[in-house]
N, C-alpha and C positions, 0 to 999 in steps of 0.2 A: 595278839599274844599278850599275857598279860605276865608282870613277875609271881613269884612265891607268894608272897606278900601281897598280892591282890592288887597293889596298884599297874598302872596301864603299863607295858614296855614300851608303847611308841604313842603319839597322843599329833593329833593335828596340829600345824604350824598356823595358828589363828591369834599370833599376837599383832595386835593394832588394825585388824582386818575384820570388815564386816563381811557376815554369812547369811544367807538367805536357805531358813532352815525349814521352808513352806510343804507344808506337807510329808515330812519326815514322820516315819511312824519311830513312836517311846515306846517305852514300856515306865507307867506310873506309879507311887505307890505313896499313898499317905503316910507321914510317920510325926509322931509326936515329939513336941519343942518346946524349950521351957523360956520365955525373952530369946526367942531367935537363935538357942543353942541347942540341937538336937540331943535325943535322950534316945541310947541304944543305936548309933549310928551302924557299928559295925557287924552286930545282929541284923538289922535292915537291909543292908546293902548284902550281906551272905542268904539270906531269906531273899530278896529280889536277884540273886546271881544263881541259887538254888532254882529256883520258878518258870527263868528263864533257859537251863538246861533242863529241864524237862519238859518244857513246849519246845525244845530245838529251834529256839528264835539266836539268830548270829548278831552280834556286835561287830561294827566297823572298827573299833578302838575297843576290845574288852576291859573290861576296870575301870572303865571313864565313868563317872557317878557324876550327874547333876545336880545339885544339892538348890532346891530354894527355899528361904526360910522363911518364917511367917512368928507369929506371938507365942500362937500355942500348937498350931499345926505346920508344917513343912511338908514339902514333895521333893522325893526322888525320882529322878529322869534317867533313862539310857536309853540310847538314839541305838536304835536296833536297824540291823538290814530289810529289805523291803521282804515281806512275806505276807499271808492270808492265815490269820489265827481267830477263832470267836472266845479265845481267851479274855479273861477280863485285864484292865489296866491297861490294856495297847490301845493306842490313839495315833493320830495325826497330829503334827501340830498346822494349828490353824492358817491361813493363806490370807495376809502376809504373814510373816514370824521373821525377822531381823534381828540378828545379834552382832553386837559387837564383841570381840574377843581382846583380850588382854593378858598377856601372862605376870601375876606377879612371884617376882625372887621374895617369899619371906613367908612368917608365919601370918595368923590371923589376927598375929598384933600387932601390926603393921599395914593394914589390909586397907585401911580407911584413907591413907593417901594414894594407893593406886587408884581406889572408885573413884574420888574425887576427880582426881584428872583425867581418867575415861570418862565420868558423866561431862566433867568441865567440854571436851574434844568434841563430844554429842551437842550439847548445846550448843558449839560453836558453829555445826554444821546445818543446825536448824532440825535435830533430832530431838525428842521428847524421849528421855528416861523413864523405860518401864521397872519390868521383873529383873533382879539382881539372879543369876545362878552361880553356884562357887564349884568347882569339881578342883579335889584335892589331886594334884599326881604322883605327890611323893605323902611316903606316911613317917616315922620317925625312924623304923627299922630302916628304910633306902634312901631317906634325905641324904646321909653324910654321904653315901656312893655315887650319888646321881647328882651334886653339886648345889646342895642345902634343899629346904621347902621349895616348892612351888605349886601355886593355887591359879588355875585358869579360871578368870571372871568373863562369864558373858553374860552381858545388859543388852536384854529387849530392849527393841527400841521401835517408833513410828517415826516417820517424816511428819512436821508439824510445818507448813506455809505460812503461818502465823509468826511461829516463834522465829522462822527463818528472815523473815522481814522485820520482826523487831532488832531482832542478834543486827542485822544491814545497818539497821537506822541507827543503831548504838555505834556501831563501827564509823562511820560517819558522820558523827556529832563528833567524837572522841578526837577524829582528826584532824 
């Protein structure tokens, strides 16, 4: 169920937890970014919420939007329920697919000390920082209601055996 307002009513409990998200079918959709700031978000995301009620593809969380950003292009994601569509823009994601989640309290000006300290947490564990994904859950109409902004970050990530035994050897010099 999602609100009036289009953001999510109820949204997964994936702060500071990794998900293994291997083989979940999206529904994708290119959209255009100006330096990493999308242009026409909310036309996009009502055009991909249109699209996907008319192939009758279900959402686990309706209104969850993945948002990844790129220079001049970006992709929007929604983790759809399992079904058989030869519609375009549905995928899998790839096997492995690992994210890390994080919930941050604040706007996207504030954004830059939570990544930090997830990617910081990742490389301590001997994970490599991939793809950054943002999904908004409050928009400015239901922030004040629902207890200010909050923006769920999930960072791909790979196991790296390398960096994991560097991260060792530094921790043991250190001490």
């Amino acid at each position: 169920m999602k609100l009036e307002c289009g953001c999510p009513a109820n949204v997964p409990d994936w702060h500071n937890q990794d998900i293994a998200l291997a083989g979940q079918l999206v529904h994708s959709v290119s959209i255009p970014m100006f330096l990493h700031m999308p242009i026409g978000y909310e036309l996009q995301v009502e055009r991909q919420r249109q699209t996907l009620r008319r192939l009758n593809l279900s959402e686990p969380w309706p209104g969850m939007v993945l948002m990844r950003t790129g220079l001049l292009r970006g992709r929007l994601l929604r983790l759809l329920e399992p079904a058989s569509s030869p519609a375009r823009g549905l995928e899998h994601l790839p096997n492995p697919f690992q994210v890390r989640g994080f919930l941050h309290k604040g706007g996207v000006g504030s954004l830059a000390a939570s990544v930090r300290r997830m990617q910081t947490d990742l490389i301590k564990t001997g994970k490599r920082p991939l793809q950054l994904y943002l999904s908004h859950l409050t928009c400015p109409r239901c922030a004040a209601a629902r207890g200010g902004e909050k923006i769920l970050l999930l960072r791909h990530w790979a196991a790296s055996p390398a960096l994991l035994k560097r991260v060792k050897d530094l921790s043991k010099k250190s001490v």
